[in-house]
Backbone as JSON, one array per atom type, in Angstrom:
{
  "sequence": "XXXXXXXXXXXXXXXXXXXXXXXXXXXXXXXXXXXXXXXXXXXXXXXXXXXXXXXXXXXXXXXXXXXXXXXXXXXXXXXXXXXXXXXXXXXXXXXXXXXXXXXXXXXXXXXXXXXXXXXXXXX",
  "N": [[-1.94, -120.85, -189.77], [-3.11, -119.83, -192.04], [-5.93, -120.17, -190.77], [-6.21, -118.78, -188.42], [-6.12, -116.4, -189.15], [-8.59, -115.9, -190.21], [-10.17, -116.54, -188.41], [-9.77, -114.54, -186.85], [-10.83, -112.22, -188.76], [-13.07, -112.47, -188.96], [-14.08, -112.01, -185.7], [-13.59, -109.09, -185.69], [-15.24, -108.25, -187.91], [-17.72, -109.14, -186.74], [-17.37, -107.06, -184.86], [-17.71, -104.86, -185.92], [-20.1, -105.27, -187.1], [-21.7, -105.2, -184.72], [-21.2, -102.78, -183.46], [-23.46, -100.13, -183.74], [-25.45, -101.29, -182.69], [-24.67, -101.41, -180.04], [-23.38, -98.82, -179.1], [-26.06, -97.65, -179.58], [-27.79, -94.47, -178.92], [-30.05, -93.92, -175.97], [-33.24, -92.9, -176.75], [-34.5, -89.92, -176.82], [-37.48, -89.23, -176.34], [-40.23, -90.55, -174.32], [-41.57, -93.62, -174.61], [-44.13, -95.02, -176.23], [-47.11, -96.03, -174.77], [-47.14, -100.04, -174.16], [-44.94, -100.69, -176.28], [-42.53, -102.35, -176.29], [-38.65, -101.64, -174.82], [-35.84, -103.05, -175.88], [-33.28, -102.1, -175.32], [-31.51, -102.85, -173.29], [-31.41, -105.42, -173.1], [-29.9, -106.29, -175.33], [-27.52, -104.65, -175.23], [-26.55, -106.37, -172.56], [-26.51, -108.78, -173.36], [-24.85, -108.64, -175.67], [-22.69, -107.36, -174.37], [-21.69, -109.8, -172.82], [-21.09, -111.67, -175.15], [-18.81, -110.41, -176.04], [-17.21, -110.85, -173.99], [-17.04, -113.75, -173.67], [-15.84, -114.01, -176.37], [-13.56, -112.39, -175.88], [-12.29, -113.66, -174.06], [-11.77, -116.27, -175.16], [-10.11, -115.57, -177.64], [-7.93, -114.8, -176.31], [-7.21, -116.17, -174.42], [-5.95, -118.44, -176.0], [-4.0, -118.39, -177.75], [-1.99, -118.06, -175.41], [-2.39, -120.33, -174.57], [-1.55, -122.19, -176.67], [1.37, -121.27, -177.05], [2.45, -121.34, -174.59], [2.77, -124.24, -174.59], [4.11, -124.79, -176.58], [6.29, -123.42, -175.38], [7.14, -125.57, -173.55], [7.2, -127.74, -174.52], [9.82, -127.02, -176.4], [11.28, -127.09, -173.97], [11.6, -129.56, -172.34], [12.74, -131.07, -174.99], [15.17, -129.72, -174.69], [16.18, -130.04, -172.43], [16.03, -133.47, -172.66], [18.11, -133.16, -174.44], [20.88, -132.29, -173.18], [20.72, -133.06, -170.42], [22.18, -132.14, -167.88], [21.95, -129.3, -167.76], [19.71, -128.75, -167.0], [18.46, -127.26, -164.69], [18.75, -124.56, -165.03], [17.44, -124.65, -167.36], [14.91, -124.98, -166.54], [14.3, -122.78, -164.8], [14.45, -120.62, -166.1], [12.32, -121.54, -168.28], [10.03, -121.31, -166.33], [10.29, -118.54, -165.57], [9.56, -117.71, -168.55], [7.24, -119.0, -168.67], [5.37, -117.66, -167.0], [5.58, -115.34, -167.85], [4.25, -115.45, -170.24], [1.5, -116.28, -169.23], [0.69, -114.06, -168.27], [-0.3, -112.46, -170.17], [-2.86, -113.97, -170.74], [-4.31, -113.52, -167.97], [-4.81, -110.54, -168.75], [-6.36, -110.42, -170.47], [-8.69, -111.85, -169.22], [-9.38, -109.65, -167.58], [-9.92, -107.69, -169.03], [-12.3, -108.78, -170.08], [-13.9, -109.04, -167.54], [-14.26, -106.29, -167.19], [-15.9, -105.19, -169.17], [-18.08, -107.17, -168.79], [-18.18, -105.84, -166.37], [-18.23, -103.51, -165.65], [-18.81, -101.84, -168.04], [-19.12, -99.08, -169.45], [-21.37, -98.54, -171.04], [-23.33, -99.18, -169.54], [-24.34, -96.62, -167.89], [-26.27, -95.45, -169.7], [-27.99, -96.59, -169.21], [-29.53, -96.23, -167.31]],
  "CA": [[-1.84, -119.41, -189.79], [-4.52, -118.89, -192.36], [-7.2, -120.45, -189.96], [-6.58, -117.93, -187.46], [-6.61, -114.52, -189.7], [-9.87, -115.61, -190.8], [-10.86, -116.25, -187.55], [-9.51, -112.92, -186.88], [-11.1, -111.3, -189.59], [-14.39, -113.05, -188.69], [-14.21, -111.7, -185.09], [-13.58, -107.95, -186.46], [-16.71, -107.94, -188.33], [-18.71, -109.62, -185.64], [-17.28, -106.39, -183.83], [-18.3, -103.94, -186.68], [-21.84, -104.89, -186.96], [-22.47, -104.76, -183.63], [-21.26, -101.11, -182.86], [-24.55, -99.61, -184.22], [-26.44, -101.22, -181.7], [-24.46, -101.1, -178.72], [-23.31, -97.71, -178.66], [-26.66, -96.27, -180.05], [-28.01, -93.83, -177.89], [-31.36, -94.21, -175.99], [-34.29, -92.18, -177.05], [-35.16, -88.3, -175.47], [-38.91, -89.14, -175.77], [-40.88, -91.74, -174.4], [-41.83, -95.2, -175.5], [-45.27, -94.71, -176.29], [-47.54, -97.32, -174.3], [-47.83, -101.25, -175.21], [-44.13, -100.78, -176.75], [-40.92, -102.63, -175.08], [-37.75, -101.48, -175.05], [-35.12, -103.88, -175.47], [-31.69, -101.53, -175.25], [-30.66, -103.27, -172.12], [-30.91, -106.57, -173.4], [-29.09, -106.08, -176.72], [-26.14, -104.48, -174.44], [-26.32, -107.26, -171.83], [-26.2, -110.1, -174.45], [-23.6, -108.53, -176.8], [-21.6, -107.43, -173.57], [-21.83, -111.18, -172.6], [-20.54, -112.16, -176.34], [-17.61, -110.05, -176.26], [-16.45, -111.45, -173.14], [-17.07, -115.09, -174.6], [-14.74, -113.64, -177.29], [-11.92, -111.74, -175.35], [-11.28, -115.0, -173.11], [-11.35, -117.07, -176.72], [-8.99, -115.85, -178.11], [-7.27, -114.43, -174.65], [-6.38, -117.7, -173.83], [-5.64, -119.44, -177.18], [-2.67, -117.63, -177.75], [-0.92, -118.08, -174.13], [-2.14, -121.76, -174.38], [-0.36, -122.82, -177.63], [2.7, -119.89, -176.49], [2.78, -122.4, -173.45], [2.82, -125.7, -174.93], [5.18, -124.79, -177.62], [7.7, -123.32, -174.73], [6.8, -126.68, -172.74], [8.15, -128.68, -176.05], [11.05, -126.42, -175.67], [11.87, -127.31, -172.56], [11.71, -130.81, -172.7], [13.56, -131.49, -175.93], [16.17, -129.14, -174.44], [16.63, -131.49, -171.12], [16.32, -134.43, -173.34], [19.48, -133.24, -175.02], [21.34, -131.97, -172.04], [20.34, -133.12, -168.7], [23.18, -131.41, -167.08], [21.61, -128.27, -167.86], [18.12, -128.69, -165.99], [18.22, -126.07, -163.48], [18.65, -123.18, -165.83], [15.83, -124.46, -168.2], [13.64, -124.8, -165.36], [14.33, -121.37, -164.01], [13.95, -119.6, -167.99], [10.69, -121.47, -168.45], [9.35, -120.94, -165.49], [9.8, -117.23, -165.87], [8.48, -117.18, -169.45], [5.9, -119.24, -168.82], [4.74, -116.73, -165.93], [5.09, -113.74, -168.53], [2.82, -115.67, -170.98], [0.19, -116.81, -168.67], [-0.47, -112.76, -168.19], [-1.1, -112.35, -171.59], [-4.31, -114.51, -170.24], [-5.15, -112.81, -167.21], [-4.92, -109.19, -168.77], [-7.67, -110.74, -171.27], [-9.75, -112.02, -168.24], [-9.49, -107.83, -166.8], [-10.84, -107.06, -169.97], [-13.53, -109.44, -169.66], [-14.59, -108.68, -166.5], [-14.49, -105.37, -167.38], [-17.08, -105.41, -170.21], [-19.5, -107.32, -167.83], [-19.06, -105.15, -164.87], [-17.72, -102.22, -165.38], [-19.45, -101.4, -169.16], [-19.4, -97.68, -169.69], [-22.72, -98.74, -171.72], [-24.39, -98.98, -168.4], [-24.86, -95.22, -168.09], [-27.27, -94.96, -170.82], [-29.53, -97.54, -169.31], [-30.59, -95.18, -166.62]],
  "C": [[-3.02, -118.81, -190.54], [-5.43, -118.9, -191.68], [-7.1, -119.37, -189.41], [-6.34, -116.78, -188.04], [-7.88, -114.78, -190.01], [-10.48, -115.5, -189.32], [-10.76, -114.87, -186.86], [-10.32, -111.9, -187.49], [-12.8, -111.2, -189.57], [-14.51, -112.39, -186.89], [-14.55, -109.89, -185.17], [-14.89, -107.33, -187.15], [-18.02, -107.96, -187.52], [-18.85, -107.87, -184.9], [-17.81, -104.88, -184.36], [-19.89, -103.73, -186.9], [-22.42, -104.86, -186.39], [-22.34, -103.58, -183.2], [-22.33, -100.55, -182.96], [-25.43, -99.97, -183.22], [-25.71, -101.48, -179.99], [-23.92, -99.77, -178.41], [-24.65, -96.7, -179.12], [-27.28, -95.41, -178.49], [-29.86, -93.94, -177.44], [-32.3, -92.93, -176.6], [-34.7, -91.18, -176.17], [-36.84, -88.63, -174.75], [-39.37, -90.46, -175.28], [-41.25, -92.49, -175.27], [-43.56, -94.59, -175.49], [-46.08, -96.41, -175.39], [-47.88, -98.93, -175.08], [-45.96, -101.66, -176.07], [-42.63, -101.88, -175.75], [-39.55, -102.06, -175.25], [-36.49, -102.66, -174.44], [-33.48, -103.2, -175.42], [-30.77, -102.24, -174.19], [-30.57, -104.68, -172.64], [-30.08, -106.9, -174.3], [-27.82, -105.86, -176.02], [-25.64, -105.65, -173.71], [-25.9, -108.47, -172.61], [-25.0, -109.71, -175.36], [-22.09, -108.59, -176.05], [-20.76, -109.08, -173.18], [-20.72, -112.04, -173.65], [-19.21, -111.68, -176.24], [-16.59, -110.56, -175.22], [-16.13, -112.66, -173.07], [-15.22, -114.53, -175.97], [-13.13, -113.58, -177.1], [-11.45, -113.07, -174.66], [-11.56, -116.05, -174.15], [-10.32, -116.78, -177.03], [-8.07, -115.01, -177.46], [-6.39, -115.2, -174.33], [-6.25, -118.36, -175.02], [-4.12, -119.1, -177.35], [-1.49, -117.67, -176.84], [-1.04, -119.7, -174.37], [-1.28, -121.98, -175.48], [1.18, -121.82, -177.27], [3.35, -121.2, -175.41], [2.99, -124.01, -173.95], [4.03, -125.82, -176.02], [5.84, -124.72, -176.77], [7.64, -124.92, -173.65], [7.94, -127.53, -173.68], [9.52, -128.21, -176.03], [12.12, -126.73, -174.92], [12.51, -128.47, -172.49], [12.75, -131.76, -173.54], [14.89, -130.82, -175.11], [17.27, -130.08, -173.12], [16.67, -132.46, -171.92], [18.14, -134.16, -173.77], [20.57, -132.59, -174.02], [20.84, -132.02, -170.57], [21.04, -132.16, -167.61], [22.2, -130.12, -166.73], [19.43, -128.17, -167.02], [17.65, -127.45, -165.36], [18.34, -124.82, -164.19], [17.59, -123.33, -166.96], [15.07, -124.56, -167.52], [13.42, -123.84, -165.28], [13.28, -120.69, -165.4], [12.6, -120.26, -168.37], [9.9, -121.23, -167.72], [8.85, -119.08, -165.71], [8.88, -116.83, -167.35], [7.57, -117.63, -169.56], [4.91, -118.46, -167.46], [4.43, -114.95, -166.77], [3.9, -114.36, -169.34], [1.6, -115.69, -170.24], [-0.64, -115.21, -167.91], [-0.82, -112.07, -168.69], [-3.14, -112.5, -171.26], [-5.13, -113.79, -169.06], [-5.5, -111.46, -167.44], [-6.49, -109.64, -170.0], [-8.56, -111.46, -170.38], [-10.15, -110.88, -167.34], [-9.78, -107.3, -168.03], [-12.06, -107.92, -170.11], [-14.2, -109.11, -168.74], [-15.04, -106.88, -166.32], [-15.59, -105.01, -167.72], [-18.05, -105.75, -169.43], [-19.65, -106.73, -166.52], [-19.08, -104.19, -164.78], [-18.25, -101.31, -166.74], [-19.64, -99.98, -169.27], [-20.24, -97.63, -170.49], [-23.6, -98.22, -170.81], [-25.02, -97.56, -168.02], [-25.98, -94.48, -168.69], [-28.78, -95.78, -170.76], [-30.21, -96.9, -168.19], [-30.58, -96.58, -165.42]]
}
């Protein structure tokens, strides 16, 4: 439990010191010649990161969720066979609600890299 608030707390920051350069805003005047502007790459690479991120710890969460109700299951048939067909059914369904825990964090992923309301500002 502590591991994962830090890693928590360590994602959070990651997400604080990048605001500054992905929402800044581009520049009214020109680049003067000889100069580059890298605003699109900074977005593209951070966008990139966060979507690395969201399907990290997206899917960490449904996987152990799933493996614990798996264990569940198992022990539960172990100690009542009779009863099979109704722990089948009940994990089946909650392991169909968990597993869209995961895909609603792969529609925020795909979001970020396609759909970026950044993109606007790159002209």
């Amino acid at each position: 439990m502590k591991k994962s608030l830090i890693y928590v707390l360590l994602a959070m920051v990651m997400v604080i010191v990048s605001a500054p350069f992905v929402f800044a805003a581009p520049e009214a005047s020109a680049a003067p010649a000889g100069t580059v502007d890298y605003t699109k790459t900074i977005i593209v690479g951070i966008s990139i990161l966060v979507a690395g991120i969201t399907m990290a710890f997206g899917t960490l969460g449904p996987g152990l969720a799933m493996g614990n109700g798996l264990n569940g299951a198992t022990n539960a048939v172990g100690r009542n066979p009779e009863a099979q067909g109704k722990i089948l059914l009940t994990m089946m369904v909650g392991l169909a609600m968990i597993e869209s825990l995961a895909i609603y964090a792969l529609v925020i992923a795909l979001i970020v890299l396609y759909a970026n309301p950044l993109w606007k500002y790159l002209g």
